[in-house]
C-alpha positions as CSV (number, residue, x, y, z in Angstrom):
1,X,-13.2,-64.7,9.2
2,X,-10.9,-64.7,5.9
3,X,-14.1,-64.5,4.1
4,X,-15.2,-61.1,5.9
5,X,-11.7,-59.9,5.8
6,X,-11.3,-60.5,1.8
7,X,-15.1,-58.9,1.5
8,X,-13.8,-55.8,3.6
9,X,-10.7,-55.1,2.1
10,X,-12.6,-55.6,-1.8
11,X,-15.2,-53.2,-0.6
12,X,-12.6,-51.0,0.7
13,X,-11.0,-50.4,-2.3
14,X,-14.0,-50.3,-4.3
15,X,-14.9,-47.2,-2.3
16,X,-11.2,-45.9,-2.8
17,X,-11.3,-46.6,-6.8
18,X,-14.4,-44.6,-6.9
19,X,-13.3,-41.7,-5.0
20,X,-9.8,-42.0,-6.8
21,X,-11.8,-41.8,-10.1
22,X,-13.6,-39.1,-9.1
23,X,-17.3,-40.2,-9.3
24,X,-19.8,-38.0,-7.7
25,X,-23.4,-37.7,-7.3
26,X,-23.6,-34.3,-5.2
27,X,-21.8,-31.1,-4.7
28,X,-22.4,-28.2,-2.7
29,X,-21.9,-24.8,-4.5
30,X,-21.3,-21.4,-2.4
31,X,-22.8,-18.0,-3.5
32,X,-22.5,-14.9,-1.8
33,X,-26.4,-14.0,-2.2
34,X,-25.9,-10.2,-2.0
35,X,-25.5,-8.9,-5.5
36,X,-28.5,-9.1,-7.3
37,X,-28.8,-9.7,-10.3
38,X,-26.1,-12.2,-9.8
39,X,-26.8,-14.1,-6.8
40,X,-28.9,-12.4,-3.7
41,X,-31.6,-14.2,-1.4
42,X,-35.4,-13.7,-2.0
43,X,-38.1,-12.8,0.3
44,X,-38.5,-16.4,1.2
45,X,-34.6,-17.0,2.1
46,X,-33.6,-18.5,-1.1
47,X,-30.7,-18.4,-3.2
48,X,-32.0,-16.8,-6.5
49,X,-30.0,-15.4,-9.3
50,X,-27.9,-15.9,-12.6
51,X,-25.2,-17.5,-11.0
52,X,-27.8,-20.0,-9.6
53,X,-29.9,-20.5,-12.4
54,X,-26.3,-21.2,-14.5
55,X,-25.2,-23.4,-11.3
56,X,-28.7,-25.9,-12.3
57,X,-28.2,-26.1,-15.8
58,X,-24.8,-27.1,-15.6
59,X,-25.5,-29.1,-12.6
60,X,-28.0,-31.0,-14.6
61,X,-26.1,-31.3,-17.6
62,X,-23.1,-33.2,-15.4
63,X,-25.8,-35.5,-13.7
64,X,-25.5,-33.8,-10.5
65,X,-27.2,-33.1,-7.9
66,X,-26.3,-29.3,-6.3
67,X,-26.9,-27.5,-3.4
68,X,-26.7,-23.7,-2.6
69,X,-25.1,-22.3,0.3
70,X,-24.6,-18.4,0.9
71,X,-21.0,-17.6,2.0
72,X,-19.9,-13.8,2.8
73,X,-17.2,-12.4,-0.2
74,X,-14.6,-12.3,2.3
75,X,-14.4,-15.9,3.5
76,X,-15.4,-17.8,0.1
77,X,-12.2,-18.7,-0.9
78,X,-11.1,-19.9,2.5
79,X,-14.3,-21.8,3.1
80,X,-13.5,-23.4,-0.4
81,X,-10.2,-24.4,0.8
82,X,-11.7,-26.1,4.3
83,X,-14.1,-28.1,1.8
84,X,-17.2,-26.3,3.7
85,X,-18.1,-26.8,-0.4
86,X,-17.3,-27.8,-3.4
87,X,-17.7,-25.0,-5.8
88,X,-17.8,-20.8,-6.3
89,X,-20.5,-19.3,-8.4
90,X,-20.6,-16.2,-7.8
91,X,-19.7,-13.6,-10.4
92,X,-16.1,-14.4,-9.2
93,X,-13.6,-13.4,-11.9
94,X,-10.6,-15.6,-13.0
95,X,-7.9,-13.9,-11.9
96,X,-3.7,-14.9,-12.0
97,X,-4.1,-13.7,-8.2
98,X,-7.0,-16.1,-7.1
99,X,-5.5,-18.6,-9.6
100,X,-2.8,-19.3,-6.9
101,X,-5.0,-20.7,-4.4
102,X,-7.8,-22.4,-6.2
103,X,-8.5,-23.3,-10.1
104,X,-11.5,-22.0,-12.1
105,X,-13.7,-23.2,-15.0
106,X,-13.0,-21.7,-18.4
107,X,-15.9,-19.0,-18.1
108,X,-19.2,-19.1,-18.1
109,X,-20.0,-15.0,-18.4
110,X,-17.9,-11.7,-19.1
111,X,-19.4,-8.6,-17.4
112,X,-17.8,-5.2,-17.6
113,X,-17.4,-2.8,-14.8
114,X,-18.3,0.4,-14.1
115,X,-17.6,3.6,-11.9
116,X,-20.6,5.9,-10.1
117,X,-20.8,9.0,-8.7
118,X,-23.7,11.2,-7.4
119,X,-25.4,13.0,-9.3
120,X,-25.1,16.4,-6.9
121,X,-21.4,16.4,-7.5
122,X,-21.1,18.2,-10.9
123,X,-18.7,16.5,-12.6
124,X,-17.9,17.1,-16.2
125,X,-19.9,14.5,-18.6
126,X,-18.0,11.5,-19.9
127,X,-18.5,9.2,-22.5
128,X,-20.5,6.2,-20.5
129,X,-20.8,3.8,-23.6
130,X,-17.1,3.8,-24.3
131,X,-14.8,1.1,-23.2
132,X,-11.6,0.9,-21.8
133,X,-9.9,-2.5,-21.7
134,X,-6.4,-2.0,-18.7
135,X,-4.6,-5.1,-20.6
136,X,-1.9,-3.3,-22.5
137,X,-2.0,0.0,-21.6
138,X,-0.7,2.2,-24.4
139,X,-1.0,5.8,-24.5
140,X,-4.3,6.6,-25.6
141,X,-5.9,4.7,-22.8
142,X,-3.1,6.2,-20.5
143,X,-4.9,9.7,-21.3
144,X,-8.2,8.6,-20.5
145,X,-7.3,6.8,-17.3
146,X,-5.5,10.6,-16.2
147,X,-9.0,12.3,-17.3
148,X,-10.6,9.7,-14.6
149,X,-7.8,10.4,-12.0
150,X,-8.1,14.1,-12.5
151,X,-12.0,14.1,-11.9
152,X,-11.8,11.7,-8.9
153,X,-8.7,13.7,-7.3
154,X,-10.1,14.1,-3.7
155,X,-13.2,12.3,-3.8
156,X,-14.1,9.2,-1.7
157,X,-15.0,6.0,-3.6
158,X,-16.2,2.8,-2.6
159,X,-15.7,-0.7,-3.2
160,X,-16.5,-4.2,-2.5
161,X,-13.7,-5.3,0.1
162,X,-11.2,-8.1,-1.6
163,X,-12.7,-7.6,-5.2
164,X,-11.2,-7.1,-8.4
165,X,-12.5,-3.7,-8.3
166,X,-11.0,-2.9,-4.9
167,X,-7.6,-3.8,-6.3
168,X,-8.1,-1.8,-9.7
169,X,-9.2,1.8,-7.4
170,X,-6.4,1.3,-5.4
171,X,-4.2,0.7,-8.2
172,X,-5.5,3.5,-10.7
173,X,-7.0,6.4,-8.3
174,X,-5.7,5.1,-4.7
175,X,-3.2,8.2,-4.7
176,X,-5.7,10.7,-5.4
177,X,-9.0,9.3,-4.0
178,X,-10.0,7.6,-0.3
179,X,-10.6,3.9,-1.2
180,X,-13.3,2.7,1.4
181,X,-13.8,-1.1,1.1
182,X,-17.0,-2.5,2.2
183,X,-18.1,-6.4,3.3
184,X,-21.4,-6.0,1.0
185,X,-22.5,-4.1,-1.9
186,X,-25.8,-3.5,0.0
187,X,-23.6,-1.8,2.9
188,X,-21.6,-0.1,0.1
189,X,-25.0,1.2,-2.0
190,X,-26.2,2.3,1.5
191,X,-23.6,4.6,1.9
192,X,-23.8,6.2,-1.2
193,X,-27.3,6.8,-1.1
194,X,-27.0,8.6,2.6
195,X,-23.6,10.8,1.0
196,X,-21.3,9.1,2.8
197,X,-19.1,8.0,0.3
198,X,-19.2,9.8,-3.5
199,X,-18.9,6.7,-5.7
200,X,-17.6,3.7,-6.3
201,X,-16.7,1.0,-8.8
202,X,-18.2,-2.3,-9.4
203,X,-19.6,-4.9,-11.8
204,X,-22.1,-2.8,-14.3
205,X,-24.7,-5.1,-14.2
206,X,-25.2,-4.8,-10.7
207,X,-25.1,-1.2,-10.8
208,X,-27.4,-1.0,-13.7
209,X,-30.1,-2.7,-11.6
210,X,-29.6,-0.2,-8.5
211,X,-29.5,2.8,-10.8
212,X,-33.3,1.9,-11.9
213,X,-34.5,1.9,-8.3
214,X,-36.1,5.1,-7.0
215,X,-32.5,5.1,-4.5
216,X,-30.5,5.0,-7.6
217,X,-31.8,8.1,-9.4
218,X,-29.5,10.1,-7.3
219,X,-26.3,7.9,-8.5
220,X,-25.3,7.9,-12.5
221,X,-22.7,5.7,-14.4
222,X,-19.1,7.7,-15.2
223,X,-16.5,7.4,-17.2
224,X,-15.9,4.2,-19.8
225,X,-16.9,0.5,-18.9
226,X,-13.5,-1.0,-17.9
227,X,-12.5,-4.6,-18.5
228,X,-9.1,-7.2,-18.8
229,X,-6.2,-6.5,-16.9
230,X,-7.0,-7.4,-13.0
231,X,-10.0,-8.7,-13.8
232,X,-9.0,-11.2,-15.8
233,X,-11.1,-13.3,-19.3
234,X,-14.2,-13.6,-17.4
235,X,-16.3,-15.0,-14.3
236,X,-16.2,-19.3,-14.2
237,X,-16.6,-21.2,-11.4
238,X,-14.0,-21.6,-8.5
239,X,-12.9,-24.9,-7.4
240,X,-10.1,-26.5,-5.3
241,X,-6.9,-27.2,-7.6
242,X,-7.0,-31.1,-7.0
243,X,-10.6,-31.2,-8.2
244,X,-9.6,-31.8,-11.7
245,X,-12.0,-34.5,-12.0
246,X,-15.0,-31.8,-11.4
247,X,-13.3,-29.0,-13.1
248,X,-13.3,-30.9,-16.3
249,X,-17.3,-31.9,-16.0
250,X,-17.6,-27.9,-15.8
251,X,-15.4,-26.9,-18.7
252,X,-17.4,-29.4,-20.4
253,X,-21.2,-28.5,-19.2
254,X,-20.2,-24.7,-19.9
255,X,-19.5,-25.4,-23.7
256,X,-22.6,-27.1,-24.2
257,X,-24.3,-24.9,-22.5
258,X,-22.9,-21.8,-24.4
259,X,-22.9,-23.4,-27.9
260,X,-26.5,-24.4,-27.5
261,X,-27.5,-21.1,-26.1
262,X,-28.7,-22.3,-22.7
263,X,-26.0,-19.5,-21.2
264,X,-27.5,-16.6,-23.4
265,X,-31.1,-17.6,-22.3
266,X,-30.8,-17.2,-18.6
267,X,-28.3,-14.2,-19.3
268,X,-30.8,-12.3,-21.5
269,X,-33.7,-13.5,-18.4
270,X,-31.6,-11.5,-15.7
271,X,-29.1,-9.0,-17.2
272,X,-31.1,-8.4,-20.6
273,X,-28.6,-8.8,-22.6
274,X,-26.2,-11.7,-23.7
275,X,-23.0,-12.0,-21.4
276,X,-22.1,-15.9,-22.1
277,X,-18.7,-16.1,-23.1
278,X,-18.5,-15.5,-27.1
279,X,-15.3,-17.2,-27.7
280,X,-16.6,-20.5,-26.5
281,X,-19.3,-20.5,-29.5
């Protein structure tokens, strides 16, 4: 009886040692699945994207094995919280707001963002290829963002409900413009196609791939690509703040990735173009 008590207890605390140490074998990663290119389910009901194709390479480079899970935007975070998983990837941005609840990856993508408007509107051209970072505002940029707030005065835009972008429009243009907030960018692209709403703002690379679609012909880009200040230094991947043990393997797995070009690969296979982070090279 002292024997199975000693072999009990040993095993017990083997167990505990391992979990203390942080040795896994399997995680469970949420994406939202509903912004393509990003993450969105195919025809066969599968997670597909950049964020899951990044989520496999760096899964394989940590010895892990991962598993997709589609999660609405508006309850990732607290599903994160309730361990439902382990991981976000899904084009989430670091942010000093989101960084209070949960901790992030260094990143693994930058993405600007964009605003749309309908075509049918009129409004005066703008110079789409310029760039307009909101982290230190000086006066220049001050006189660009009142151009913006003078050609959206009055017009409706919308958003993806508890995004970045949500809390930019409302910061920049939510005096002068109806802010509608949406639970899906599919619900938010519907809209805008049927004149319900006149624009919106959102990641670019999302947009880009609506505006080629026969529905997007109507919509065009407007005004700079914006970047920094609310959205933060990039997209990574959102974990639970006493997961240090897994945040680590990520930090790790994304530097390899990047610095051996894995990153840019799939980034140039969905967005065309190179959006791994270049200060991790």
């Amino acid at each position: 009886m002292k024997r199975h008590l000693t072999c009990t207890i040993a095993a017990f605390l083997l167990v505990a040692g391992l979990a203390h140490g942080g040795e896994r074998t399997a995680i469970t990663i949420a994406s939202e699945g509903a912004s393509p290119p990003w993450d969105y389910i195919d025809e066969n009901g599968a997670l597909v994207g950049f964020d899951i194709d990044v989520g496999n390479e760096l899964c394989a480079r940590m010895k892990l094995q991962c598993t997709f899970v589609a999660q609405d935007w508006d309850g990732i975070i607290p599903g994160l919280l309730v361990k439902k998983y382990d991981a976000i990837m899904a084009g989430m941005s670091i942010t000093e707001k989101r960084k209070k609840s949960i901790s992030f990856s260094i990143p693994y993508a930058v993405a600007p963002n964009q605003i749309v408007m309908r075509r049918a509107l009129g409004l005066p051209p703008s110079d789409i290829e310029a760039k307009l970072n909101l982290t230190d505002i000086d006066d220049t940029k001050k006189e660009t963002i009142e151009n913006l707030r003078e050609s959206l005065t009055g017009r409706t835009l919308g958003v993806l409900r508890s995004s970045n972008s949500e809390a930019v429009v409302q910061e920049l243009f939510g005096d002068v413009a109806e802010v509608r907030s949406y639970d899906s960018q599919e619900n938010l692209k519907l809209d805008l196609t049927s004149e319900r709403i006149d624009g919106g703002l959102g990641d670019r690379l999302v947009w880009k791939q609506f505006l080629d679609t026969p529905e997007g012909k109507a919509v065009e880009f407007f005004g700079p690509e914006l970047s920094g200040g609310t959205w933060g230094p990039g997209v990574g991947v959102g974990l639970r703040k006493e997961d240090t043990d897994l945040a680590k393997a990520f930090d790790k797995a994304i530097e390899a990735s990047v610095n051996e070009g894995a990153l840019g690969r799939i980034s140039q296979k969905w967005f065309g173009v190179d959006i791994s982070p270049q200060l991790a090279k």
